[in-house]
Biopython code that builds the backbone (N, CA, C, O; Angstrom):
import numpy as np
from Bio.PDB.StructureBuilder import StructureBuilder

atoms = [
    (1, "UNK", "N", (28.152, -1.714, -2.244)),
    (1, "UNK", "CA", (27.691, -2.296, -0.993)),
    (1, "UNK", "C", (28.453, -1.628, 0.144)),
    (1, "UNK", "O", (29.684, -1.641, 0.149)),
    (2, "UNK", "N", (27.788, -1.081, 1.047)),
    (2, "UNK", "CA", (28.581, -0.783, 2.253)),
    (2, "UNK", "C", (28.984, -1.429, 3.510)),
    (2, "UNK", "O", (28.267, -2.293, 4.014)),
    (3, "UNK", "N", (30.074, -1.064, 4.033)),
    (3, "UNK", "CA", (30.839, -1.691, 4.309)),
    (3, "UNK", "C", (29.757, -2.562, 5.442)),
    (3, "UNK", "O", (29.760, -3.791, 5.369)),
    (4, "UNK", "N", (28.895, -1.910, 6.422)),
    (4, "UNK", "CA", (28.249, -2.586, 7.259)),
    (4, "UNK", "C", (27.685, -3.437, 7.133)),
    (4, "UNK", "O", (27.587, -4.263, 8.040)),
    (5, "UNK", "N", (27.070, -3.584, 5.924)),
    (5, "UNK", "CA", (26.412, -4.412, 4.815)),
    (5, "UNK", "C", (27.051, -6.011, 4.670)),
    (5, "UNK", "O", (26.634, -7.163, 4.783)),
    (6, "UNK", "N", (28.435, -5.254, 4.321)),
    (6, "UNK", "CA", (29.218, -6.563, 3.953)),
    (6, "UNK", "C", (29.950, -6.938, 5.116)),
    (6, "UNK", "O", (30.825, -7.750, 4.816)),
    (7, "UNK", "N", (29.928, -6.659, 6.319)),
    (7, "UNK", "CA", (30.329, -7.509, 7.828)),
    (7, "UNK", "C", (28.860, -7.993, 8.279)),
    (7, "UNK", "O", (28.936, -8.603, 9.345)),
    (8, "UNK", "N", (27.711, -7.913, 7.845)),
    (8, "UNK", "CA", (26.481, -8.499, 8.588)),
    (8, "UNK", "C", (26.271, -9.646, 7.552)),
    (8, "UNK", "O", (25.675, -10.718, 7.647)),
    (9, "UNK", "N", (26.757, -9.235, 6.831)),
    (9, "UNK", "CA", (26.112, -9.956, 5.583)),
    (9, "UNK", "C", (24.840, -10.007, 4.643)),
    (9, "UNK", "O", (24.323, -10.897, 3.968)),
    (10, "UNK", "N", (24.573, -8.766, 4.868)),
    (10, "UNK", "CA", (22.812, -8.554, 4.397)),
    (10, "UNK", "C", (22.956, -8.285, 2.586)),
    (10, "UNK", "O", (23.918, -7.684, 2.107)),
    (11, "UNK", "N", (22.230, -8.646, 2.051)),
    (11, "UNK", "CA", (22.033, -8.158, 0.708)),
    (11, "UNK", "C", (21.548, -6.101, 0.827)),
    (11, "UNK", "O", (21.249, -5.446, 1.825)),
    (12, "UNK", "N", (21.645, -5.753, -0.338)),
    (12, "UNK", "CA", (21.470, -4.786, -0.911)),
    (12, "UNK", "C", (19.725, -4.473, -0.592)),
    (12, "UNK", "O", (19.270, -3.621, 0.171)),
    (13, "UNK", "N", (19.241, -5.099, -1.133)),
    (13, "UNK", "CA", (17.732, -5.316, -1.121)),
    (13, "UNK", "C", (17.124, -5.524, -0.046)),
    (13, "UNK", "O", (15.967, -5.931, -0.152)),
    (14, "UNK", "N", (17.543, -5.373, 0.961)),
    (14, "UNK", "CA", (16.989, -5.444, 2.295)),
    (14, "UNK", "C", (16.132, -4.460, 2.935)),
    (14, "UNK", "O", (16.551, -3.380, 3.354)),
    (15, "UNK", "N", (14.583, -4.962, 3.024)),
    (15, "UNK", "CA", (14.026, -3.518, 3.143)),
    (15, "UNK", "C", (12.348, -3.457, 3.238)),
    (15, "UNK", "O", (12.005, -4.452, 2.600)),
    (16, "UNK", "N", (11.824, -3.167, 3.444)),
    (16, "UNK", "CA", (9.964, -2.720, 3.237)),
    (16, "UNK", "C", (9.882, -2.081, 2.373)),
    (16, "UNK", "O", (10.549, -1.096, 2.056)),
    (17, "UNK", "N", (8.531, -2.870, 1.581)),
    (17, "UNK", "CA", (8.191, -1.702, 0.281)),
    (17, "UNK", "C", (6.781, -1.698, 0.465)),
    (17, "UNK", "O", (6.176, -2.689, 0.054)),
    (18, "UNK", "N", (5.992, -0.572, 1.120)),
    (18, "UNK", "CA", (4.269, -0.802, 1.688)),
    (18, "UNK", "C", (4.006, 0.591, 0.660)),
    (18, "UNK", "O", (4.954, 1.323, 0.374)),
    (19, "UNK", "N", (2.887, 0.801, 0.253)),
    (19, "UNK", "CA", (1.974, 1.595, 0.193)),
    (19, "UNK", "C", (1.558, 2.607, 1.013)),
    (19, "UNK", "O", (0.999, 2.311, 2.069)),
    (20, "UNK", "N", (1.803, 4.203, 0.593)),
    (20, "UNK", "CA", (1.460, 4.693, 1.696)),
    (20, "UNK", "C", (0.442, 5.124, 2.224)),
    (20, "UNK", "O", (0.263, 5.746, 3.271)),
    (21, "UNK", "N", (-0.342, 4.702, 1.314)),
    (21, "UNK", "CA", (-1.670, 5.307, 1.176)),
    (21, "UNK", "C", (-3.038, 4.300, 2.081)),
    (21, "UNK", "O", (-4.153, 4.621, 2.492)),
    (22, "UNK", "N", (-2.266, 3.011, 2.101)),
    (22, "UNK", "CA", (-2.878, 1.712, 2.535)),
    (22, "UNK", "C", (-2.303, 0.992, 3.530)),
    (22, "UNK", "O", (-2.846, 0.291, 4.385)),
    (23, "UNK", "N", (-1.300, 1.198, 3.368)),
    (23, "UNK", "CA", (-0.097, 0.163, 4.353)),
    (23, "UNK", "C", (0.273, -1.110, 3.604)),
    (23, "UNK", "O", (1.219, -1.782, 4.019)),
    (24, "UNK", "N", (-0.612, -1.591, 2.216)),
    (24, "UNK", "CA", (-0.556, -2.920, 2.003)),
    (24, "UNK", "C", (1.367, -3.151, 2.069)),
    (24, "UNK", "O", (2.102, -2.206, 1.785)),
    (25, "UNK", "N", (1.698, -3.962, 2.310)),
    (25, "UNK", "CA", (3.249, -4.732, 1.775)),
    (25, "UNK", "C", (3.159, -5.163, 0.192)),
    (25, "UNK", "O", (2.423, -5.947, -0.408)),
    (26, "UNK", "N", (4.153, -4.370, -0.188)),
    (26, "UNK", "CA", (4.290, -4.982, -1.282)),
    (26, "UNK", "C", (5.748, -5.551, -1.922)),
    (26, "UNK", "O", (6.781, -5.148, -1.388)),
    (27, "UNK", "N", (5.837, -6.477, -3.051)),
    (27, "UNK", "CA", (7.324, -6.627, -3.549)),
    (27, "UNK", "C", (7.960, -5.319, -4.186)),
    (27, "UNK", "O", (7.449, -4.274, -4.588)),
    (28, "UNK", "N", (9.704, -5.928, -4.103)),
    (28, "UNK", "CA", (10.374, -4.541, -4.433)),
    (28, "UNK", "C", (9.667, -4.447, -5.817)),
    (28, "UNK", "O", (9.101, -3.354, -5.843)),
    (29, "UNK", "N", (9.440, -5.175, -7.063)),
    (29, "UNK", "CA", (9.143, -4.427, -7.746)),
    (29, "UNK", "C", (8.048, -3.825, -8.233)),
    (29, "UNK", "O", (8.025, -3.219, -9.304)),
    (30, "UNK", "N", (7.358, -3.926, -7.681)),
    (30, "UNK", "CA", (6.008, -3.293, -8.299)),
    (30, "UNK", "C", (6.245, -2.032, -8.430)),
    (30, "UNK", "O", (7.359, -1.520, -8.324)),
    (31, "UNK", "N", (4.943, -1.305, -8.731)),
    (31, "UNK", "CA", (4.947, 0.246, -9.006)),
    (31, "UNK", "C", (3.998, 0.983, -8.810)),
    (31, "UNK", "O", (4.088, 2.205, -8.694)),
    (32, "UNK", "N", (2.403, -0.034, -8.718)),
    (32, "UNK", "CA", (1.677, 0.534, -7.783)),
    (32, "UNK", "C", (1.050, -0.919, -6.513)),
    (32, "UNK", "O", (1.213, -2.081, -6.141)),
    (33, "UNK", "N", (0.348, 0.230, -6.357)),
    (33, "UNK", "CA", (-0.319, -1.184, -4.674)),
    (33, "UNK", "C", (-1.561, -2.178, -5.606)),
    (33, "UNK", "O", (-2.449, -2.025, -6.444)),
    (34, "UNK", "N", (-1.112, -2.911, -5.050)),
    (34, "UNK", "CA", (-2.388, -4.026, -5.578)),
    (34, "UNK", "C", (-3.585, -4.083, -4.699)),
    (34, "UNK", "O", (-4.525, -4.825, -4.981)),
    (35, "UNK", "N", (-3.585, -3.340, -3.665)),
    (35, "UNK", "CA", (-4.879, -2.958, -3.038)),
    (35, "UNK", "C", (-5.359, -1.991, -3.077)),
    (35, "UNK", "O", (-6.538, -1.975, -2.724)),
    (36, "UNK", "N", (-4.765, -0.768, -3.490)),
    (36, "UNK", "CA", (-5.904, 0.589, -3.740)),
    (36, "UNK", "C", (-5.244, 0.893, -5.020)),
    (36, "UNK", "O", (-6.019, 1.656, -5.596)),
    (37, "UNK", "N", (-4.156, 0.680, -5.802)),
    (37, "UNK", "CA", (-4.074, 1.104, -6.544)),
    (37, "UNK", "C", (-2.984, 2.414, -7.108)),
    (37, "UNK", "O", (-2.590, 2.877, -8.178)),
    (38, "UNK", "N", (-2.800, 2.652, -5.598)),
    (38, "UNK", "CA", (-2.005, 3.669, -5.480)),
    (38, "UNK", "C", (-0.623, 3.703, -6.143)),
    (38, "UNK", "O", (0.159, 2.761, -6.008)),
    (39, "UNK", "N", (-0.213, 5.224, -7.142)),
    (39, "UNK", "CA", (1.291, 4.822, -7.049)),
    (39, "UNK", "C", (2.532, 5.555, -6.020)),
    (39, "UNK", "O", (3.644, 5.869, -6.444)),
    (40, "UNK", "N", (2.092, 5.733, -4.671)),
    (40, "UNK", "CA", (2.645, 6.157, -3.377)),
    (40, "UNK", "C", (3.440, 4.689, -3.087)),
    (40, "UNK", "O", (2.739, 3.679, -3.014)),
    (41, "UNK", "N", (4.681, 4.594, -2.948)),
    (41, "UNK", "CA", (4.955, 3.597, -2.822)),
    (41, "UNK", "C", (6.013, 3.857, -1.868)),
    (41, "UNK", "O", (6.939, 4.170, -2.617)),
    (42, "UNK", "N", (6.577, 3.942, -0.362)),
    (42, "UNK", "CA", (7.511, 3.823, 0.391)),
    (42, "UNK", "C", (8.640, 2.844, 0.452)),
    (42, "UNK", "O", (8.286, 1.704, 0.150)),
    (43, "UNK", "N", (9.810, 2.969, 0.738)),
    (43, "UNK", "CA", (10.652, 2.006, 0.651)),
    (43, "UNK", "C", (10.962, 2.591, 2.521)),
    (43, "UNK", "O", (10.634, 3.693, 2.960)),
    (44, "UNK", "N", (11.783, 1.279, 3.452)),
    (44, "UNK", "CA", (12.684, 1.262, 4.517)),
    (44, "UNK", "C", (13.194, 0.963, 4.711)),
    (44, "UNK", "O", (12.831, -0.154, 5.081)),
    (45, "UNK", "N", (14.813, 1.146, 4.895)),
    (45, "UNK", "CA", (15.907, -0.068, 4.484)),
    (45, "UNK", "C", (16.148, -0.072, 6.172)),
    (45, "UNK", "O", (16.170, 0.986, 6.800)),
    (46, "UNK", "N", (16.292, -1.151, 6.703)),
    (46, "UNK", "CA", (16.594, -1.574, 7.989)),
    (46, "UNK", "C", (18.098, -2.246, 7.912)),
    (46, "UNK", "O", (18.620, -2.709, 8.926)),
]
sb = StructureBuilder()
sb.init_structure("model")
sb.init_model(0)
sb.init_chain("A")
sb.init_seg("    ")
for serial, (resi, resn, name, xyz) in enumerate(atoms, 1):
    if name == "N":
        sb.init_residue(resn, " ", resi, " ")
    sb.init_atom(name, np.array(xyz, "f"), 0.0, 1.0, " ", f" {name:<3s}", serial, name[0])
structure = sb.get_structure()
C-alpha cells in the first residue's frame, strides 16, 4: 500500500473498471463486459 494511500485512507481497490469498447462499468472482477461481450477491459485508479 502506498504511502498516500495509507494517509487518505483509501483501499487498494480503488478505481473504474469500464469496457473499452462500450463504456459499460463493470466490477473489478469480471473479465469480459456483460454488454457487448468484450474482453477489452480498462482499469483507472483515482
Amino acid at each position: 500500500m502506498g504511502v498516500l494511500r495509507t494517509l487518505r485512507g483509501k483501499p487498494d481497490d480503488t478505481g473504474l473498471y469500464e469496457c473499452r469498447n462500450c463504456g459499460t462499468k463493470l466490477a473489478p472482477d469480471r473479465d469480459r463486459c456483460s454488454n457487448c461481450n468484450s474482453r477489452e477491459i480498462a482499469h483507472y485508479e483515482f
